[in-house]
N, C-alpha and C positions, 0 to 999 in steps of 0.2 A: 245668698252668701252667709256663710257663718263662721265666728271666730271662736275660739275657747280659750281660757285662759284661766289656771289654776295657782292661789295662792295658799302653800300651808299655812303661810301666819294669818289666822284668823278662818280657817278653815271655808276658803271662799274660790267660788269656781264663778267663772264670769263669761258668758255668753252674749253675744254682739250678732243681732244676725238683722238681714234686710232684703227685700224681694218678698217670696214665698220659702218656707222650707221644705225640706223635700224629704223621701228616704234616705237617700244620700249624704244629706243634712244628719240626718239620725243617725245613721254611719259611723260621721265621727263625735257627735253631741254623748249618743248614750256610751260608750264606751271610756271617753273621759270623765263622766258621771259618778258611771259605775265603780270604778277605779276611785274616784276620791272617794264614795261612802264606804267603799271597801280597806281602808285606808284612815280615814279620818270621824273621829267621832264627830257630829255637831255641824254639819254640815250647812252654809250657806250660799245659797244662789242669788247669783243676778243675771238678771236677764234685760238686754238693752235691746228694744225695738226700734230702729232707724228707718222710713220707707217701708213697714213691714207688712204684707198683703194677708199674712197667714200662713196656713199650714196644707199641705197636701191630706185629703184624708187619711194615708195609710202612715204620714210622718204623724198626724194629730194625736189617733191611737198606739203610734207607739211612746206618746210622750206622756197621754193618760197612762196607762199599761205600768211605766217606771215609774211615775208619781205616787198611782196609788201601791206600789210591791214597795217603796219607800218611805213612807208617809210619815212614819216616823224617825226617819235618820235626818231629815235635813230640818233644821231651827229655824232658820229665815229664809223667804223668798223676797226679794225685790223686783217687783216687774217696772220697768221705765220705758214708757211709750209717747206716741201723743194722739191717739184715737180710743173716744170712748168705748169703741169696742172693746180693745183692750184693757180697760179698767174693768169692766165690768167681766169678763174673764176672768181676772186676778180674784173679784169678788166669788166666781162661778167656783175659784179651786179651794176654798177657804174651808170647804165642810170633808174635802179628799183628804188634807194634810194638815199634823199639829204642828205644823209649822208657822208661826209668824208670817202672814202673809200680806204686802203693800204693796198699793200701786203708785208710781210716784209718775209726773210729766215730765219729758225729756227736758226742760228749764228747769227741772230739779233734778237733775244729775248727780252734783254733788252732796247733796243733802239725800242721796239714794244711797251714795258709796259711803258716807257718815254712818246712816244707818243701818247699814248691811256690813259695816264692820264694826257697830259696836254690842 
């Protein structure tokens, strides 16, 4: 499951997803993406992992693929999980994108959405 959710103030696109994601996921994730960097300078992600298994490989590469043709539009990422894995991910994207990149634990929530908007 995935949600999307775009805010101009603050130039922040917010992603909610849980299961696995899939291409179909990517379907509608890059296309709303795409659209804010097209759109807004300074781009800000969050990305909320709830129950989250992962990525299909053919959604993985298409999420590497936009990262790095991006790398430079978007400012912050926030990843919000609760599985080491996924920190250590957050860490793995850190040399792809100059973007500000944090992992924060789903008990930091709000101190994710603090710093991903300021």
């Amino acid at each position: 499951m995935v949600r999307i959710e775009r805010e101009k103030a603050g130039n922040l696109v917010s992603t909610y997803v849980s299961d696995k994601l899939t291409k179909e996921d990517y379907d509608k994730i890059l296309p709303a993406l795409q659209q804010t960097v097209n759109e807004w300078d300074g781009v800000r992600w969050y990305f909320e992992m709830r129950d989250f298994s992962g990525w299909e490989p053919i959604a993985a590469l298409r999420d590497l693929k936009f990262d790095i043709e991006h790398a430079n539009e978007l400012t912050k990422i926030a990843m919000v999980g609760t599985q080491k894995w996924q920190e250590w991910l957050t860490k793995a994207m850190k040399p792809f994108t100059s973007a500000e990149v944090r992992f924060f634990d789903l008990l930091e929530r709000e101190e994710a959405l603090r710093w991903i908007k300021s």
